[in-house]
C-alpha positions in Angstrom: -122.6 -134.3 -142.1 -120.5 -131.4 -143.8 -118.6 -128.3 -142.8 -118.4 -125.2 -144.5 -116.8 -122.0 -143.4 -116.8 -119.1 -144.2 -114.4 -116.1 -144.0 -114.0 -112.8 -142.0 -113.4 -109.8 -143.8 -109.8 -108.2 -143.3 -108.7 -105.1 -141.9 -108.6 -101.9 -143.7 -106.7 -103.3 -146.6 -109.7 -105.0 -147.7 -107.8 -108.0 -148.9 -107.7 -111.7 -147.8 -105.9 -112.4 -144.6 -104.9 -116.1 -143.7 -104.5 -114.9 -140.1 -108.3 -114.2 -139.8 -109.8 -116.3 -137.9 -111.5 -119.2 -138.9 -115.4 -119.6 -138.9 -117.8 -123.1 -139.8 -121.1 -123.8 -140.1 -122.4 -127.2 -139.9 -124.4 -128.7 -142.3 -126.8 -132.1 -142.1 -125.9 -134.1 -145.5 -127.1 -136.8 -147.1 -124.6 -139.0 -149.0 -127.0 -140.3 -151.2 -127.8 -137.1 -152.6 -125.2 -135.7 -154.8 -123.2 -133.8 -152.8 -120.2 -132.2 -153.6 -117.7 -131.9 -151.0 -114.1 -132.7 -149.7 -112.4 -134.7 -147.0 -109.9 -133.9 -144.8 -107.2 -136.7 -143.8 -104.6 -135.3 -140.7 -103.0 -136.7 -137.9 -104.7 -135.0 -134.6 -101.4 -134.5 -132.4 -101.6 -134.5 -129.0 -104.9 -134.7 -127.2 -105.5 -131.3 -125.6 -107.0 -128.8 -127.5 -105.1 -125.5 -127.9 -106.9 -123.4 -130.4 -110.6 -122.6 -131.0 -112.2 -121.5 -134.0 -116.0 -120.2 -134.3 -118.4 -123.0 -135.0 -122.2 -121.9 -135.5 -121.6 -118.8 -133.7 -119.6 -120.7 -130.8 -116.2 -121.4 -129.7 -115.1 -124.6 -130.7 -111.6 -126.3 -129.4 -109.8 -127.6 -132.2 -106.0 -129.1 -131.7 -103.4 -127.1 -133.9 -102.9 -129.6 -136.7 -106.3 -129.1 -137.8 -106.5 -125.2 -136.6 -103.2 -124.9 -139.3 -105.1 -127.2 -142.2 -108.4 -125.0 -141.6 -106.0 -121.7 -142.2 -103.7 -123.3 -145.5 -106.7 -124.6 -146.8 -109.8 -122.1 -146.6 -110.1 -120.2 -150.0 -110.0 -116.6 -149.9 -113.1 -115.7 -152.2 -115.7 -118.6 -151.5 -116.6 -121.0 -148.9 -115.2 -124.6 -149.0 -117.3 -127.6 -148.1 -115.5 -130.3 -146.1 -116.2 -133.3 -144.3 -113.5 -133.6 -141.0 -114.1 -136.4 -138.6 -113.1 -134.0 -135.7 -115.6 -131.6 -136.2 -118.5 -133.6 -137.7 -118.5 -136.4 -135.3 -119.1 -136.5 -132.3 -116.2 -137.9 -130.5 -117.9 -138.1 -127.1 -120.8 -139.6 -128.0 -119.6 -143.7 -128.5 -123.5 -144.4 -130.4 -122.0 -141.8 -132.9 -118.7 -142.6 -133.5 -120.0 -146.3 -134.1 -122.3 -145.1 -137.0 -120.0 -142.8 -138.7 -117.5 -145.3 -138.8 -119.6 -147.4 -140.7 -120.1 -145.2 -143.2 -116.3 -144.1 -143.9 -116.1 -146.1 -147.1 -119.2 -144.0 -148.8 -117.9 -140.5 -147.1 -114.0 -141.0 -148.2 -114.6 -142.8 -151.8 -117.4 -140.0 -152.6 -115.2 -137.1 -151.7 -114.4 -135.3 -154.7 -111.0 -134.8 -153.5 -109.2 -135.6 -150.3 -106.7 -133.6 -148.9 -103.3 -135.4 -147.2 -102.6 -132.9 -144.8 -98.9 -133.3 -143.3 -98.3 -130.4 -141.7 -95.6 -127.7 -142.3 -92.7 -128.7 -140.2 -91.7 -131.0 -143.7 -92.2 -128.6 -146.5 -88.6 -128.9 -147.3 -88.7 -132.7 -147.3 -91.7 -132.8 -149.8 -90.1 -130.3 -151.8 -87.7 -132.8 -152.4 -90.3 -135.5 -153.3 -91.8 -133.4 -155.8 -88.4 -132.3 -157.3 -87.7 -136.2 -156.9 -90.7 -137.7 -158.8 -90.4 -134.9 -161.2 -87.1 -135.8 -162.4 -88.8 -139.2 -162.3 -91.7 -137.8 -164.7 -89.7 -136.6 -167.1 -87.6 -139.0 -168.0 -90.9 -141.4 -168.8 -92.3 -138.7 -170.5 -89.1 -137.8 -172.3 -88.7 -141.5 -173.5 -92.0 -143.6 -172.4 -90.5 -147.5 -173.1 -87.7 -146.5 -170.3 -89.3 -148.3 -167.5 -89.3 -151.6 -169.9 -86.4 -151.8 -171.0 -83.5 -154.7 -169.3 -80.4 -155.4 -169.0 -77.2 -153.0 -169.9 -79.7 -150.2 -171.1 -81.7 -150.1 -168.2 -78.6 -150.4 -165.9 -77.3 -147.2 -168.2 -80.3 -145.4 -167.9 -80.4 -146.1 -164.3 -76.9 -144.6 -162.9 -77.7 -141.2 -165.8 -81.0 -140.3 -163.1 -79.2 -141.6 -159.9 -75.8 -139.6 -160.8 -78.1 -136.4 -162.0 -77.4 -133.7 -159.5 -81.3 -133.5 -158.4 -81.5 -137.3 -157.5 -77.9 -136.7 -155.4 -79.4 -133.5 -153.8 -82.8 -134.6 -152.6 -83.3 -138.7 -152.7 -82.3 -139.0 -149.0 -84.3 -136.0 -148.2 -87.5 -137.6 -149.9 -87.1 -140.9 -147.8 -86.6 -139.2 -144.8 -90.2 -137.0 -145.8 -91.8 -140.8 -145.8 -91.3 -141.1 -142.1 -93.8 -138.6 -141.2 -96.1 -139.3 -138.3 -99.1 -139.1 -141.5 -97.4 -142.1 -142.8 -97.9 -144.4 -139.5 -101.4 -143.7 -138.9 -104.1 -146.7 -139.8 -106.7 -144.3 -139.7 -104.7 -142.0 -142.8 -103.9 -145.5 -144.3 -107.9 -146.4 -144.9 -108.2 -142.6 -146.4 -105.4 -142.7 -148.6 -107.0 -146.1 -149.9 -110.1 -145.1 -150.2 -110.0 -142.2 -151.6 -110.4 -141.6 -155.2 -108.8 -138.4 -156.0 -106.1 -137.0 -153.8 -103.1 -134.3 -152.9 -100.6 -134.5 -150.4 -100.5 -130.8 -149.2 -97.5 -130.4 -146.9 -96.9 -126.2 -146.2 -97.3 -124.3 -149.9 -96.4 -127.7 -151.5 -99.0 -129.8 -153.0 -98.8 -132.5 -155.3 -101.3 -135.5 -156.3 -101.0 -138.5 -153.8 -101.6 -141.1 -157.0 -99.2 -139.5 -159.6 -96.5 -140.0 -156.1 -97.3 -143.1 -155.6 -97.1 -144.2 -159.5 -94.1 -142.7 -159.8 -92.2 -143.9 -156.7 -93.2 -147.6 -157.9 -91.8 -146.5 -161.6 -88.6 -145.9 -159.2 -88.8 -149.0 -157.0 -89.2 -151.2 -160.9 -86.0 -149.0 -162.2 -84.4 -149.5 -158.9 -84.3 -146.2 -158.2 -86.3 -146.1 -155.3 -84.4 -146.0 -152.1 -85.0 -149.0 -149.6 -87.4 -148.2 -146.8 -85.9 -149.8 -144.3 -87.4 -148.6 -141.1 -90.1 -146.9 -142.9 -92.5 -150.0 -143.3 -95.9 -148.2 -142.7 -95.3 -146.0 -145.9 -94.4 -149.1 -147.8 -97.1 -150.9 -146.9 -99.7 -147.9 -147.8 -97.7 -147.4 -150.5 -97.9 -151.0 -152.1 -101.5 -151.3 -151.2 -102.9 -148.0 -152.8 -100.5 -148.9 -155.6 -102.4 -152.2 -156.2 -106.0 -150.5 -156.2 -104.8 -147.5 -158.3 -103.7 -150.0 -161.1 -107.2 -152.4 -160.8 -108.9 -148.5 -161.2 -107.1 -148.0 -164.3 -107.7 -151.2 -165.7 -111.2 -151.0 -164.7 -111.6 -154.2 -164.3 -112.6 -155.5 -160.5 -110.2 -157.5 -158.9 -110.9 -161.2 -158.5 -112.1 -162.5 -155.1 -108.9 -163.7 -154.1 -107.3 -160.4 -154.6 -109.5 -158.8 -152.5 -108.6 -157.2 -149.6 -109.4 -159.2 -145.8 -109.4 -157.7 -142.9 -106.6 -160.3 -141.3 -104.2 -159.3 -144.0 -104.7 -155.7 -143.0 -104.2 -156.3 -139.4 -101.2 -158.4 -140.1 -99.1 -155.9 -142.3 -100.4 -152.4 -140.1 -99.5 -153.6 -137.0 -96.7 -150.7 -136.9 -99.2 -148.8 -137.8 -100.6 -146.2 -135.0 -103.8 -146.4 -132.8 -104.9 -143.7 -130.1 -108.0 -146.1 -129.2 -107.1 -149.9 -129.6 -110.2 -150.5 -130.7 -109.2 -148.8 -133.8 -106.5 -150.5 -134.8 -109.5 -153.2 -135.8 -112.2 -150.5 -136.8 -110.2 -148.1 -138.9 -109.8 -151.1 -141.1 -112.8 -152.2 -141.8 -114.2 -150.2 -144.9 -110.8 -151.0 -146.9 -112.4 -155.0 -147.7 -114.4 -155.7 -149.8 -118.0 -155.9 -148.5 -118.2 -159.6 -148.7 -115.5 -160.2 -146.4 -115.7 -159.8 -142.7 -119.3 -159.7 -142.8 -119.9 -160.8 -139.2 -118.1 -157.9 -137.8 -119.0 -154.4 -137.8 -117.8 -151.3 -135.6 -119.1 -151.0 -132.2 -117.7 -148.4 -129.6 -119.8 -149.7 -126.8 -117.4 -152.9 -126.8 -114.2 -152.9 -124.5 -110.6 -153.5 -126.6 -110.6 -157.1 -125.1 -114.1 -157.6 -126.4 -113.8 -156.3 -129.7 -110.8 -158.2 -130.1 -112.2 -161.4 -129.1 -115.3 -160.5 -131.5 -113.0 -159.6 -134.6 -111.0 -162.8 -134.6 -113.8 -165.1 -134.2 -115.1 -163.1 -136.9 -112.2 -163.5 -138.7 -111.9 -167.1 -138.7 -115.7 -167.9 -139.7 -115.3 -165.5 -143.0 -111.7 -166.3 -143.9 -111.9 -170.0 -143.0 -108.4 -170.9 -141.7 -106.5 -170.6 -138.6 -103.5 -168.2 -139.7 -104.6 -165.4 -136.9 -103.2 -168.5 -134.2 -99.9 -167.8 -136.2 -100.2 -164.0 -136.0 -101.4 -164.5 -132.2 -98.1 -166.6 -131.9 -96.0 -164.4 -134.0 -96.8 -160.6 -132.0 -96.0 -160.0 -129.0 -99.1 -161.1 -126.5 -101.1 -158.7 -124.7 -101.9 -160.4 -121.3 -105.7 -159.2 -121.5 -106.2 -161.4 -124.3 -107.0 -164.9 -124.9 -103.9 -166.8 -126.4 -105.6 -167.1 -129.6 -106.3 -163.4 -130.3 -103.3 -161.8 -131.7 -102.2 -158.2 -130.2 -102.4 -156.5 -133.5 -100.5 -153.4 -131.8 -98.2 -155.8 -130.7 -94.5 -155.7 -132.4 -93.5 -159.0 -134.0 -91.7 -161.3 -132.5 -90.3 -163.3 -135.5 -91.2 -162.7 -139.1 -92.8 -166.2 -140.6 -91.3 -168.0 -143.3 -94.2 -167.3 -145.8 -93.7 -163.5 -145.5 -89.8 -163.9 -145.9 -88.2 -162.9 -149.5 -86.4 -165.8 -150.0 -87.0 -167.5 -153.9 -89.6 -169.6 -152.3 -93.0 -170.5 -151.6 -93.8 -173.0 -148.6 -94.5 -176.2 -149.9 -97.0 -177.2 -147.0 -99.5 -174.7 -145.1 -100.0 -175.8 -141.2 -101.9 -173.2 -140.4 -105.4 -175.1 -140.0 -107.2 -174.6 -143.6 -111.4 -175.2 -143.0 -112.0 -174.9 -146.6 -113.1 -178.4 -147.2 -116.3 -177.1 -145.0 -116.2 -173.2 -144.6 -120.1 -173.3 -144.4 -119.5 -174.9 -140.3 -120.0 -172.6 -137.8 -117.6 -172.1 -134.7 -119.1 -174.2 -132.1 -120.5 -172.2 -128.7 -118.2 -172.4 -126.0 -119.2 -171.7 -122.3 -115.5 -169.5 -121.9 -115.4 -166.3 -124.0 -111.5 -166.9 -123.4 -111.5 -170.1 -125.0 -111.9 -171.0 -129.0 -113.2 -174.3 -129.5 -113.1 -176.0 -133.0 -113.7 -178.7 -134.7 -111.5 -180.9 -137.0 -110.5 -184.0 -138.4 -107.5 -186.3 -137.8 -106.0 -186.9 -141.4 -102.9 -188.5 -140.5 -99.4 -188.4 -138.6 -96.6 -186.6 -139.7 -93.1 -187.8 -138.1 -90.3 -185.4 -137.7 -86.6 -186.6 -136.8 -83.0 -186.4 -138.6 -82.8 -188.9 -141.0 -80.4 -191.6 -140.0 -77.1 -192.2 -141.6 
């Protein structure tokens, strides 16, 4: 489904008024087809409805984030087709929301342009950004081999953009326009990723998401970039729309064990933000590939502790090892739960040695690999509470101090 609106006349003046109010249409579409339209990616805010806006002839409650998108982003001489999850889903109506969901990979990935909206209260943080990356952009442009080059050159190079009076004016200002609540939403995480063109539009600013995102990794390589300490959700969207932009470029598919799982989502967005629980599993989904988590699909009619139950039995059929025990050990533990479903809205209670940054890689895995025999089904068990395996005793393994 699509939305297009279009626009009162002004007042006497005859010209274009932003104030005017807004007016939609809705419009059955078939993705199939070739359609040309746009998506919309916003945080909602809070849940009560303040403003309205006229929808086939009848008042429509919208929340003001998407009553101020509507307003910046309407054109003032033609209508604009877009496709906003608010609008044209049904958010009442759970048989609904479970089939759109299913289909966000084809509606955000066929978009001919999505549209990061942030908001207006940090227009003077994202002008930053843009003068940021911009300063950024030049010097590549200005001498392309500077983002190769080591040693005393690059170090040179380095303190001539960090001591230039636009890096010392706005780089603080630009990390502090990464905390924005855009930044720590899952559901604006799978848009970002799936989209394939994109602009963040934050007040009059606008600049393309991907040309931000390859330029703030062109600083992180120069070490330019400022650490985002505290600011993990932006990193990890940032790192993991990085890594899909470059396999695009290349155009070469990534191999199968570059691929994205759904348990590697869940464990790196568990900062991330959820109003239903049920989408901290859900919103995911469409950024794998479609081989993975096959067993699992989106279903609205399940309770939180049910769908959680579901995804992690899911999870350990198609991934075929027991890391989600570790993440069920590792986040704090939701009492609703079975032990061995992790609380992926849970905060962590110790970070594991494999995802530490310290020169080296584990030299044994005790997390419960099934690969010798991934084609074994879990076996039934009579307590949905209860994960019952099977394995094989290889061995003992003693652990003690070694004597003097």
């Amino acid at each position: 489904m699509a939305i297009k609106w279009e626009l009162e006349e002004a007042g006497s003046g005859g010209g274009w008024d932003g104030d005017n109010e807004v007016e939609v249409s809705l419009e059955i579409a078939n993705l199939a087809a070739d359609l040309k339209y746009e998506a919309l990616s916003f945080v909602w805010g809070p849940p009560n409805p303040t403003d309205s806006i006229l929808c086939q002839d009848q008042r429509f409650a919208v929340r003001t984030s998407l009553m101020l998108a509507l307003k910046r982003l309407r054109l003032p001489d033609k209508p604009r087709c877009l496709w906003i999850d608010a609008i044209c889903v049904s958010q009442d109506d759970m048989d609904e929301r479970t089939r759109q969901v299913a289909k966000m990979r084809d509606i955000y990935s066929r978009a001919q342009q999505v549209f990061m909206w942030i908001g207006y209260e940090d227009e003077a943080l994202a002008d930053s950004v843009v003068r940021l990356v911009e300063l950024v952009k030049t010097a590549l442009v200005s001498d392309p081999g500077l983002a190769k080059i080591t040693g005393l050159a690059r170090i040179m190079n380095r303190n001539i953009l960090i001591n230039h009076e636009v890096f010392r004016e706005h780089s603080k200002a630009a990390l502090e326009f990464l905390r924005n609540e855009w930044f720590r939403r899952v559901w604006t995480f799978q848009e970002a990723y799936l989209a394939q063109e994109a602009v963040i539009v934050c007040g009059a600013v606008e600049y393309p998401f991907f040309l931000f995102m390859a330029l703030w990794q062109e600083m992180t390589r120069m070490s330019l970039a400022p650490p985002l300490d505290g600011m993990e959700c932006a990193h990890t969207l940032m790192a993991t729309c990085a890594s899909a932009m470059e396999g695009r470029l290349s155009d070469t598919p990534p191999a199968s064990h570059e691929r994205l799982r759904l348990s590697t989502l869940l464990r790196y967005t568990h900062r991330h933000k959820a109003t239903d629980p049920r989408d901290r599993v859900y919103a995911l989904i469409a950024m794998t590939q479609p081989v993975n988590c096959t067993r699992f699909i989106p279903d609205y009619g399940l309770s939180t502790t049910h769908a959680n139950n579901k995804a992690a039995r899911a999870l350990i059929e198609d991934d075929g090892y027991l890391q989600i025990l570790s993440d069920a050990q590792s986040l704090k533990h939701d009492p609703s739960l079975p032990s061995c479903v992790p609380n992926w809205q849970g905060t962590r209670r110790w970070k594991p040695l494999a995802d530490r940054d310290r020169g080296f890689t584990p030299k044994y895995s005790m997390h419960g690999s099934l690969s010798a025999q991934p084609e074994i089904p879990l076996p039934p068990s009579a307590d949905a509470k209860k994960l019952k395996l099977r394995g094989a005793r290889l061995g003992r393994i003693k652990i003690g101090h070694k004597p003097p």
